[in-house]
N, C-alpha and C positions, 0 to 999 in steps of 0.2 A: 560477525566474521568479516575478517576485511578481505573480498573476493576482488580487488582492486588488481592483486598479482597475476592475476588469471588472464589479462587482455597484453595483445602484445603493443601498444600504443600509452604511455605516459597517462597517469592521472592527474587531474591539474584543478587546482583551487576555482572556482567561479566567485566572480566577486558576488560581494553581497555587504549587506547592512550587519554593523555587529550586535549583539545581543550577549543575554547572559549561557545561552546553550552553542554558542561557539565552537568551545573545547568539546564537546560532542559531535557538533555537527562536522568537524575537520572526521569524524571516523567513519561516515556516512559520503561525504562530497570526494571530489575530486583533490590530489593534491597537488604539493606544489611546484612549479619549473621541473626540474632535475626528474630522470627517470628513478623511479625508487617501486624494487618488487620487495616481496614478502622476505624479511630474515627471520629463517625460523629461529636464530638465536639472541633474538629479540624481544622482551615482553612489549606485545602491542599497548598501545597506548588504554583502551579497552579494556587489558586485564587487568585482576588484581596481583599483585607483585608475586613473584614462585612460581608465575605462568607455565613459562616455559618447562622449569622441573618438573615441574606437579604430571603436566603433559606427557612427559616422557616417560614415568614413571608407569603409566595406562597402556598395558599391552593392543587391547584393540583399537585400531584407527575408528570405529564408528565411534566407541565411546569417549577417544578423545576432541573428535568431530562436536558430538552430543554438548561434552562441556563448554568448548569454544562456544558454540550457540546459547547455553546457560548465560555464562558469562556477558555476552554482548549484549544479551538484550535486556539481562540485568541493566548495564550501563547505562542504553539508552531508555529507560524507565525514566519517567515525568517528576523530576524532583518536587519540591513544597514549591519551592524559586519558579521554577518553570508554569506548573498548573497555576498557580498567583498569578503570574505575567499574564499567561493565557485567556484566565478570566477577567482580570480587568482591563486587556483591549474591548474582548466580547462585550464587557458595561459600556465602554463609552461610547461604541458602535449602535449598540440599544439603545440609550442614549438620544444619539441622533435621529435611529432608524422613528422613536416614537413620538421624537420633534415633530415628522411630518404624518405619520400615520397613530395619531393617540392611542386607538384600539388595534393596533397590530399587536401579534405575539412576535417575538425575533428568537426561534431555536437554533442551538446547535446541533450538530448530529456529526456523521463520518468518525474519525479517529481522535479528534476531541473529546466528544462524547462515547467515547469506549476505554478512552486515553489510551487509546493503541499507536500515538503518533510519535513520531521522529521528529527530530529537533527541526528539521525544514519544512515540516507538513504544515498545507494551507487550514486555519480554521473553515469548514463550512458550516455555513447558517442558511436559514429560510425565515422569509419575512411570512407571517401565514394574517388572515381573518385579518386582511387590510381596508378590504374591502372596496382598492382599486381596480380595475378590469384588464389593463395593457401591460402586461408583467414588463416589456422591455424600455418604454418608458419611466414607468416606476422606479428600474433599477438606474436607467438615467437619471432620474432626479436626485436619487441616493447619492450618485458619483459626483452631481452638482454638487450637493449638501456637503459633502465630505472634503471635498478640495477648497469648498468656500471657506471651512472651518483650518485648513491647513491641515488637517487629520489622516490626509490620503495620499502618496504618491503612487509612481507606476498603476495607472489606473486603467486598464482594461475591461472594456463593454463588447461581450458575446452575447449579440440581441438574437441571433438567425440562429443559433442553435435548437435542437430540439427541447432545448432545458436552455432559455436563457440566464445567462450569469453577469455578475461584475466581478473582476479581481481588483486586489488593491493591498497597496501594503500599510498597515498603520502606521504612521509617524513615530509615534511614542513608543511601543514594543518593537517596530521592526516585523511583524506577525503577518502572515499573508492569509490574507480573508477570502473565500468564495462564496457569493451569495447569491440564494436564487429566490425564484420570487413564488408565492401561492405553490409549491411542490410537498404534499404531506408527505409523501412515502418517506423521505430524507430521515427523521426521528424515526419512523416505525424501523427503517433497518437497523438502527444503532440497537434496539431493543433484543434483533434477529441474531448479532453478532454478540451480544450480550450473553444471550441463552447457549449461544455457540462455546463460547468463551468457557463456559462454567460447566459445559458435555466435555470439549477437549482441552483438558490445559495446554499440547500440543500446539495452540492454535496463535496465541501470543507469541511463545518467541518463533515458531516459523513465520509468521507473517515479517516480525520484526526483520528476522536477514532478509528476505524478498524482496522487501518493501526498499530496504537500502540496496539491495542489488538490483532492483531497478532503477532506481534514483541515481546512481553513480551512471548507469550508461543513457539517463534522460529519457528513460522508456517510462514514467510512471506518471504521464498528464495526457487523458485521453484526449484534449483539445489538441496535441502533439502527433496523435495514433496511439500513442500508451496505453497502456493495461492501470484504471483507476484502481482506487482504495479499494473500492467496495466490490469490483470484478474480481482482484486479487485475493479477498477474504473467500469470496464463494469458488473460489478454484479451492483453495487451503481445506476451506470445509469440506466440499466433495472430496478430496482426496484422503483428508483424515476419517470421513465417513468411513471410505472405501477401504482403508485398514482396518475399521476395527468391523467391518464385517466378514468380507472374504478371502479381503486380496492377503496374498502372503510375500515380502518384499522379494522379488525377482534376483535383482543385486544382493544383498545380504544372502540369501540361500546359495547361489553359485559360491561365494566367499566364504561356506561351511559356517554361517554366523547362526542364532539359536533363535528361536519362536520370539526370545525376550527381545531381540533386535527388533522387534516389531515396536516398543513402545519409545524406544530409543530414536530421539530430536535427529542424530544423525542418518540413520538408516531413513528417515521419513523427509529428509533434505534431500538428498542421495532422489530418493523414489517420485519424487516431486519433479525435480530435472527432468529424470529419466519421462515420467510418462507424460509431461506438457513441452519437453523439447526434442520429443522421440516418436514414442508409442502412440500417442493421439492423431487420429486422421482428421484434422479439422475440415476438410473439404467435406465431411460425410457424418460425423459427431459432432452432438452440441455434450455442455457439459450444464449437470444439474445439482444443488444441492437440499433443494427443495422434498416436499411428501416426509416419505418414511426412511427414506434410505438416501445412499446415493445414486446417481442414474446418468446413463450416457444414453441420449436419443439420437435421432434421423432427422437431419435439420431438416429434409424437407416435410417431415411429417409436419412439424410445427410452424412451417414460414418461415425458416430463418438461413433457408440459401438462399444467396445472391448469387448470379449467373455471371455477372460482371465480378466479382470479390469472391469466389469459392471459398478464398485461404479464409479466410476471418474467423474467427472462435466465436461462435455461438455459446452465450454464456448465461443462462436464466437465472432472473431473476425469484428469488425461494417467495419476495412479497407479490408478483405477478409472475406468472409463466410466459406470457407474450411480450415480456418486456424482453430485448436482449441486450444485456451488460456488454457485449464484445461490440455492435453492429459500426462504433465509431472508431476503432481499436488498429487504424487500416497499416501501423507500426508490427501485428502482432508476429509475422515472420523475422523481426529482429528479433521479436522476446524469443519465439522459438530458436531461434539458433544462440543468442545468449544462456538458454537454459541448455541446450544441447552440448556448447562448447563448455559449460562447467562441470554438467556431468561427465563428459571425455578425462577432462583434467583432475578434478578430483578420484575419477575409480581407476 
């Protein structure tokens, strides 16, 4: 869904490297010069042709909602071309990674490895059983190797994070890589979101509109304050927990809509705005999708207020509980009023 018409400020192209995911990624990014909002009498670039009839023909706005979100995230789905490109940057990165470290393993993980990714999503990998000691050296030497090879521009080393990284873009694909160094959990959540995947189908293409609606207003790089990949998945998971257990949609029910709106991509778009750009008190709730259910705690039961930063979304992690997904996220009062101001316009 192109949620681009919903800001009142121009969408605008960012430059970039071209590839063979291009013509996708134009439905995702910013676009070009000239102000241009939503014509509903337009088939989006996105749809399949009959769009717009097809739509109109759908008496209820949630289920025409519903399909729009089918649709889109059909589109941005990882062609043969694309996962091809994807995996053989990953070899030649390997490659290299085990020029210098012979018995290093080099995993992927995050949206690669669940292929939940958009045509702009960074691959990440972790270098694991290197058996070097100084993760931020390490990834310096990598970023040497890689530009000595000419394999690497735009090279960014985030040594002082709590998770040190290198970014880079590879030469040959164009692919942007995040890599960290000795971090196991990375594979174990791809497994999490896996298991996830196959409880809620739900879970794909909501993530898929999210994911590009944060992307378009630059909210989706926690080194930025953004809400990551994997913060964003376990918000989607608690929430679709929390339909199919108690909650009954708020929105849909006032608009006389039936039990069945419950299973319906739209009404759970719709409820998703509403309770992470509304109803959530972040200064006093963390959010969980962890155990058996879903769960909203008392950050301070857990450590995870900061007296200096109340706003922050405390966000656990389902593979540790004392990890918290939001604590770098210090953007998350934009996401909040970006989700707030969609829901207003959409109901």
């Amino acid at each position: 869904i192109d949620f681009s018409y919903l800001d009142a400020a121009p969408i605008r192209n960012e430059p970039g490297s071209a590839s063979a995911t291009a013509v996708k990624a134009l439905a995702v990014e910013e676009e070009e010069a000239e102000e241009e909002y939503f014509d509903p009498n337009e088939n989006p670039r996105w749809c399949p042709p009959g769009t717009v009839k097809r739509l109109r023909n759908l008496q209820s706005p949630l289920i025409r909602l519903h399909t729009e979100i089918v649709d889109f995230s059909r589109y941005l789905e990882p062609t043969e071309e694309e996962a091809t490109s994807r995996a053989a940057a990953v070899e030649r990165v390997r490659a290299v990674v085990n020029g210098i470290w012979p018995d290093a393993r080099f995993e992927v993980h995050g949206s690669f490895a669940t292929g939940m990714y958009l045509p702009s999503s960074d691959i990440d990998a972790v270098i694991l059983d290197s058996g070097a000691k100084n993760a931020g050296l390490c990834l310096k030497a990598l970023a040497v190797a890689l530009a000595r090879r000419g394999m690497a521009i735009k090279i960014q080393l985030i040594a002082k994070a709590r998770v040190p990284i290198v970014k880079f873009e590879e030469v040959e694909s164009g692919h942007q890589f995040d890599i960290s160094f000795d971090v196991a959990n990375g594979p174990a959540s791809a497994e999490i979101v896996r298991e996830n995947m196959r409880r809620f189908p739900a879970l794909r293409p909501l993530t898929t509109v999210l994911k590009a609606f944060l992307h378009q207003r630059g909210l989706n790089e926690v080194y930025s304050g953004g809400i990551g990949s994997y913060a964003l998945l376990c918000m989607v998971m608690a929430h679709l927990q929390l339909h199919n257990t108690t909650c009954k949609s708020t929105w849909a029910g006032s608009h006389g809509a039936s039990d069945a709106s419950e299973g319906c991509l739209g009404t759970l778009l719709i409820d998703f705005f509403e309770l992470f750009g509304r109803r959530l008190v972040a200064e006093e709730v963390g959010i969980s999708c962890g155990g058996k259910g879903p769960g909203f705690f008392k950050k301070r039961d857990k450590g995870m207020y900061e007296d200096s930063r109340p706003f922050l979304w405390a966000i656990e992690d389902p593979q540790d509980e004392t990890n918290d997904l939001g604590r770098n996220s210090y953007a998350c009062r934009q996401v909040k009023s970006a989700f707030e101001h969609a829901f207003t316009v959409i109901t």
